[in-house]
N, C-alpha and C positions, 0 to 999 in steps of 0.2 A: 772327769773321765767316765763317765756314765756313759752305757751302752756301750762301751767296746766291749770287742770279741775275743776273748784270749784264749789259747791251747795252752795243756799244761799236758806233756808228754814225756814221760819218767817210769822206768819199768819199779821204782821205789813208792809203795803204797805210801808209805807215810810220810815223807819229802809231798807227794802229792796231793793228800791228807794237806799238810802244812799250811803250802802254797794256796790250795785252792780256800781254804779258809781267810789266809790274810789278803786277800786279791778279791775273792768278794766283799769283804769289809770297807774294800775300796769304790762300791759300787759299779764292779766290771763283772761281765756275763764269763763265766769261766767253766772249759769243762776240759775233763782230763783225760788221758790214757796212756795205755802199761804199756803200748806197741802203735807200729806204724800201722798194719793193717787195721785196726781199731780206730786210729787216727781220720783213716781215710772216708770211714762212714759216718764218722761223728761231724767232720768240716763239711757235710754237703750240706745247703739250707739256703736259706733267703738272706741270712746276714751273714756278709763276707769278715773272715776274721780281721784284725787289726792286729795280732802280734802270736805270737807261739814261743814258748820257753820248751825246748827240746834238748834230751840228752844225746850228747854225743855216739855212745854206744848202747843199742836198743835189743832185745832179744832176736828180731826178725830186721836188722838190718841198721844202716848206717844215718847218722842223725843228719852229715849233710846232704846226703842223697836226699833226702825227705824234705830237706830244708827246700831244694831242686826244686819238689816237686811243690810243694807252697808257693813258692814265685813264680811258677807259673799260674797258679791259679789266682792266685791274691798280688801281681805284680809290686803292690805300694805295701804289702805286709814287712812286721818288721820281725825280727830272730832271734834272740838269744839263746845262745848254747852252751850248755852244762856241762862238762870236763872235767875228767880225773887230770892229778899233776901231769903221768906219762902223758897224756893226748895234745898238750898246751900247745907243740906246733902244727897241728892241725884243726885245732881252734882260730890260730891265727889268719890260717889259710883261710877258716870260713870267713873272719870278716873280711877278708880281700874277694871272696865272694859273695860279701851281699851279708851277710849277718849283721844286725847291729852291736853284735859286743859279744863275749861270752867270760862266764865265770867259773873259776874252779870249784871242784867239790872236796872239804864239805866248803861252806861259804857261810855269812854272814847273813843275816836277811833281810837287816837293814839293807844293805851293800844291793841285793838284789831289788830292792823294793824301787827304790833309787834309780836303777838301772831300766824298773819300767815304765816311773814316771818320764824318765827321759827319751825313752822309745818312741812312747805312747806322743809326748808333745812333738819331738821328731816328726814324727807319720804325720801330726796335724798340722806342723809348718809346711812340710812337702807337698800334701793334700791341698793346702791352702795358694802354696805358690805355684803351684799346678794349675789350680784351677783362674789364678789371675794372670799367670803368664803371655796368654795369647792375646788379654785385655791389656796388659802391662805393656807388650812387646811394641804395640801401636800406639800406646796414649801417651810412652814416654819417649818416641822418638823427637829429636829434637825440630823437628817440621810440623809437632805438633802442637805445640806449644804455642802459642798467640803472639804476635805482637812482628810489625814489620818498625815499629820504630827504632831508629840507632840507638836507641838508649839500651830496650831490651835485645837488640841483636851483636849488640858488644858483649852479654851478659851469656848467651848460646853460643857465640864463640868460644869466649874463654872454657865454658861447660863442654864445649865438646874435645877439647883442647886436653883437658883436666881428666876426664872421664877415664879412660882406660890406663890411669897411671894407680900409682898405690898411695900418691900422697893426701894428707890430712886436710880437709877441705871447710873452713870456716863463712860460712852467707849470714851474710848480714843483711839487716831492711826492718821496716817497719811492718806491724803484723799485719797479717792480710796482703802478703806482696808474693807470697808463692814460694817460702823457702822449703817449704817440704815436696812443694811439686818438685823443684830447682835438683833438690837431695835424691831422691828416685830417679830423675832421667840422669845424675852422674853413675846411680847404681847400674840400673839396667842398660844403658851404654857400657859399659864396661866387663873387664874378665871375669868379673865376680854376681853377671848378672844369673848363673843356677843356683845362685846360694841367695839366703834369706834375706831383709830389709827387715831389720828391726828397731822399728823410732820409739822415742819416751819421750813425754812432754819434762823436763826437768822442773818447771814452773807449775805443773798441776799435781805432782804427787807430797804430800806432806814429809818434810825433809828427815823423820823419822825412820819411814818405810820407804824413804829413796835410795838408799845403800843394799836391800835385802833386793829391792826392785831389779837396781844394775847387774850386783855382784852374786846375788842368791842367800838360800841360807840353809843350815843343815836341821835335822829334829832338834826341838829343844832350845835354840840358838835363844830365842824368846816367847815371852807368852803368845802361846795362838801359833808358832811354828810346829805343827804338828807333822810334818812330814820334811823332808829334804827338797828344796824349791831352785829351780834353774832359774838363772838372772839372765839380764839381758845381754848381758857381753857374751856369754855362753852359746845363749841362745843365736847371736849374730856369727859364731864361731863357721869362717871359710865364706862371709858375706858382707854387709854393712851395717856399721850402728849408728842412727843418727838420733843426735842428740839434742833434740830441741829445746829453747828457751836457756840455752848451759850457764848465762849468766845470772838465774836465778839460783845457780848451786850453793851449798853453805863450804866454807872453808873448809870443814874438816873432809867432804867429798871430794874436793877440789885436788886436795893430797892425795887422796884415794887414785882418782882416775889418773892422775897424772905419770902415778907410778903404773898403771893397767896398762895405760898408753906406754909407757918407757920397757918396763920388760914385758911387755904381751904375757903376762898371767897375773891373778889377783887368789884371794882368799874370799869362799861365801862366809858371811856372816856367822860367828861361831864355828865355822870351818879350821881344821892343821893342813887340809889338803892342798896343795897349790894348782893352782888349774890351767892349763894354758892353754892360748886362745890365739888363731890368726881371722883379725878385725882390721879393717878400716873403718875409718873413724870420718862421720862430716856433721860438724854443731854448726849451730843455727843461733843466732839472738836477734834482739830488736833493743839492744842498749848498747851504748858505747863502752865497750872491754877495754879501749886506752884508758877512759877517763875510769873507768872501774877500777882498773890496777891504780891508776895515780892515787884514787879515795881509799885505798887499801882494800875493796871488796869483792878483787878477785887478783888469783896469784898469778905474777909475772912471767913465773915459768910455765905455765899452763897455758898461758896468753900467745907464746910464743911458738909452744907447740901445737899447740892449734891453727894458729894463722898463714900456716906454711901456702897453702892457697887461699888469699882471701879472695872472697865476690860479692860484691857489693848490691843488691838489690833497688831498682829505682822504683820509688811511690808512682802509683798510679797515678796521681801529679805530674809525674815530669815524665809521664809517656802517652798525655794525652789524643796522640794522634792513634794509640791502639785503642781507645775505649768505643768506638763502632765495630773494631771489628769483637773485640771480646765482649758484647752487647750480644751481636750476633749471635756471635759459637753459643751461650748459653742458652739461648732465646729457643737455638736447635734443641739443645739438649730438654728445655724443661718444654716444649711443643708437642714432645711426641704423641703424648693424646688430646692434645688442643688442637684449636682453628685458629692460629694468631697468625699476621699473615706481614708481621714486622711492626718495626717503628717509623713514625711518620718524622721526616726533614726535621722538623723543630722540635719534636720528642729527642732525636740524637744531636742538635745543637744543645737542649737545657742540659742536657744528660753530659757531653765534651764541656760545657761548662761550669759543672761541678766540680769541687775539688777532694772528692772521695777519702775522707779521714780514713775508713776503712777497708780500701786500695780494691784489690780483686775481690776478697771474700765479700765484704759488703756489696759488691758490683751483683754477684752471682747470687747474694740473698733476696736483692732486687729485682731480679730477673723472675727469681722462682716465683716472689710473688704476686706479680704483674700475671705471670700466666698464670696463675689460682683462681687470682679474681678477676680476671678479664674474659680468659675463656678462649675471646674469638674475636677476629675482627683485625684492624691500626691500632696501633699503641701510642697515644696521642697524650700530649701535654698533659691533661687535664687528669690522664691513668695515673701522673707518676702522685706518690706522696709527696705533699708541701713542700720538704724541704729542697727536693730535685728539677722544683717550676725554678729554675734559676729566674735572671732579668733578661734572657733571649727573649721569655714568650713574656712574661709581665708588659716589657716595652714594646715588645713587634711592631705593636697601634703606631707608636710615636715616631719610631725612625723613618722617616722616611728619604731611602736615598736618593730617589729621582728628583729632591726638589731641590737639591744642587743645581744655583743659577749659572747661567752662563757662561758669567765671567767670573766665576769658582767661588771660594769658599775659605775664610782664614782658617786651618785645620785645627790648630793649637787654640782659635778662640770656641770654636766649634766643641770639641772634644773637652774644655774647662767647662762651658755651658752643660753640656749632657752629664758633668760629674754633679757641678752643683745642683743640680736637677734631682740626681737621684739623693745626694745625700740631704736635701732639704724633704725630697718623701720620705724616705726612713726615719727620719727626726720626728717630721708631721704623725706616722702612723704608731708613733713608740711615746708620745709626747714627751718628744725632745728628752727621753730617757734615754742617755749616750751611751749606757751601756748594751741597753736594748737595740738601739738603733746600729752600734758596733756589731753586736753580731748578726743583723738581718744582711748587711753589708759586706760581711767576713772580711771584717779588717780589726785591727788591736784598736783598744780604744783610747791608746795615745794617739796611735794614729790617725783615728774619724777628730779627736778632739785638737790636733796640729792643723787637720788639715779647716777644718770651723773657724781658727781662731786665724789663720793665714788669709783664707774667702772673705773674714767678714759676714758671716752669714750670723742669719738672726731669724726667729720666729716671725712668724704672720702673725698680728695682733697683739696681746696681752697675756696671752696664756703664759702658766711660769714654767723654767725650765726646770726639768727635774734632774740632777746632778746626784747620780747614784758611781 
């Protein structure tokens, strides 16, 4: 929280004495005063405040008049207001004006401390989704999103279908297939698109600090908890949480969320306080949650409230006919200070020829780095890394269609020819090491070794085979 701006505005020297000591300690720029007129010369400057703790009733005037005149000038500032017991319902009234919270006097100071961590993060999600929203508003419409094949356009249907509903939405797919883009265009489609997006990899945080992560934790809850910490359920409170990778959660989370999910409130870590929270929910994995529940590795009942919408992601294998155009769109995106001027015919045959273990992401790492080291120019065979020359450009040389004669061609003898062809090079360049030659071929190597022993195929001369 360094470098924010906070007002401390309290006609009580020593409340502001307090304050102003534990609020620096927090490394925030803090200055005080006994009055509004005071107030008004101390907030002129170069740094716009970030928050003001203001008393209700001030010597020279009223705390939410003042509050007024703050949001006009700081529109994104945030409020807390200090209240005696009598004033409580017009405390309430300021936050239906625009305050974020207020607390009674005397009060707690933990309780307040609390209250500015969570202001303070507040303004920085706002600030945050502010400033992406107009980025957001276009990148996640669903015409934005790549792909004209039926595979992925069965997958924007059902998404646009789903989107503006409240139910629990479960994508599945292999990683690198786009399940966190998938999770933001149901968010910002839909009624909950001015409220926050807040994902967690479930698979990258150490299952320790993955419960403080979701649910929070109060001072003290553990070592190193030195302050009161908002989770991410919290944190998604009146937006979305998505939950990526959920099938790497440990059982005793699994209980956790299940119950967060059933009555919309949890407990922080070390917390009595109960919290409640309106979340929608959309997880994400890339393992099969049947066979998980079957092996005992994740709970049934969570399986089930989760899958209320499933959507199933398809590999960039079996949408081949998108991968020119999502070549493209990137090729835009990582150009804009190059001279690349595309990919040539046969560059985007080897490329549609590949079977992309790493589906989009891999697609798009590729992309970036071709414009790195290219610079300028066609993007030609010979740019891509080895493993992307498929056998379009190796054989080019050899195919020749026009020399189909006349009186045509037996296809089925044809097409056994140009296998044994290739799988007698692979053999030759790997010496006849099957397993080597298996994956130059991308095939199992039962399968290169069925199909060796079915041909009858045999080495050129004497050399021995090597049976690894």
């Amino acid at each position: 929280m360094k470098n924010h701006k906070v007002l401390i505005l309290d006609d009580d020297s020593s409340l502001r004495a307090s304050l102003f000591r534990v609020l620096t300690k927090k490394n925030l720029n803090v200055i005080t005063s006994s009055s509004i007129e005071e107030a008004k010369v101390l907030i002129q400057g170069d740094q716009p405040l970030d928050l003001a703790i203001v008393d209700m009733s001030l010597p020279d005037g009223n705390g939410l008049e003042f509050m007024s005149i703050l949001k006009d000038l700081y529109p994104q500032i945030e409020v807390i207001i200090l209240t005696g017991f009598g004033s409580i319902e017009n405390a309430v009234k300021a936050t239906q004006k625009g305050a974020f919270h207020f607390i009674t006097k005397p009060f707690n100071l933990d309780e307040l401390l609390s209250l500015v961590d969570k202001a303070l993060e507040h303004k920085h999600l706002q600030i945050e989704n502010q400033q992406l929203k107009k980025v957001i508003d276009k990148k996640y419409k669903f015409d934005q999103i790549i792909g004209q094949s039926e595979e992925i356009q069965k997958v924007l249907s059902l998404v646009e279908r789903v989107a503006d509903s409240e139910a629990t939405v479960l994508i599945t797919g292999n990683s690198g297939t786009g399940k966190e883009l998938i999770a933001k265009a149901i968010h910002y489609n839909s009624s909950r698109s001015n409220g926050p997006f807040i994902p967690i990899n479930c698979g990258a945080i150490p299952s320790e600090l993955l419960e403080s992560e979701l649910f929070g934790h109060v001072k003290g809850a553990f070592t190193g908890a030195i302050s009161n910490r908002m989770g991410r359920f919290e944190l998604a409170d009146g937006g979305t949480l998505f939950l990526d990778e959920i099938g790497d959660l440990e059982p005793s989370l699994q209980v956790k969320i299940l119950r967060a999910l059933q009555e919309k409130s949890f407990e922080p870590v070390g917390g009595m306080k109960t919290i409640n929270v309106n979340v929608r929910l959309i997880a994400a994995t890339n393992i099969n949650l049947e066979k998980a529940v079957t092996e005992g590795r994740f709970r049934e009942d969570l399986y089930y409230r989760l899958n209320v919408i499933p959507i199933a992601l398809p590999s960039l294998a079996e949408r081949k006919t998108d991968i020119p155009l999502l070549l493209n769109h990137f090729l835009k995106n990582y150009n804009k200070n190059r001279k690349l001027s595309g990919f040539s015919d046969l560059a985007l045959q080897s490329l549609s020829a590949y079977t992309w273990p790493g589906n989009i992401r891999e697609l798009e790492n590729l992309v970036e780095r071709i414009c790195i080291l290219k610079g300028e120019g066609q993007i030609e065979v010979q740019d891509l890394p080895t493993k992307y020359q498929t056998v379009v450009e190796k054989n080019s040389e050899e195919i020749h269609f026009d020399d189909i004669p006349a009186d045509g061609i037996d296809f089925n003898t044809a097409v056994d020819a140009y296998e044994n062809a290739l799988i007698l090079k692979a053999l030759e360049k790997t010496g006849w090491n099957r397993n080597q030659a298996a994956a130059l071929l991308r095939l199992n190597r039962t399968t290169l070794v069925e199909k060796i022993k079915k041909k009858g195929l045999k080495p050129y001369g004497t050399g021995p085979i090597m049976e690894v």
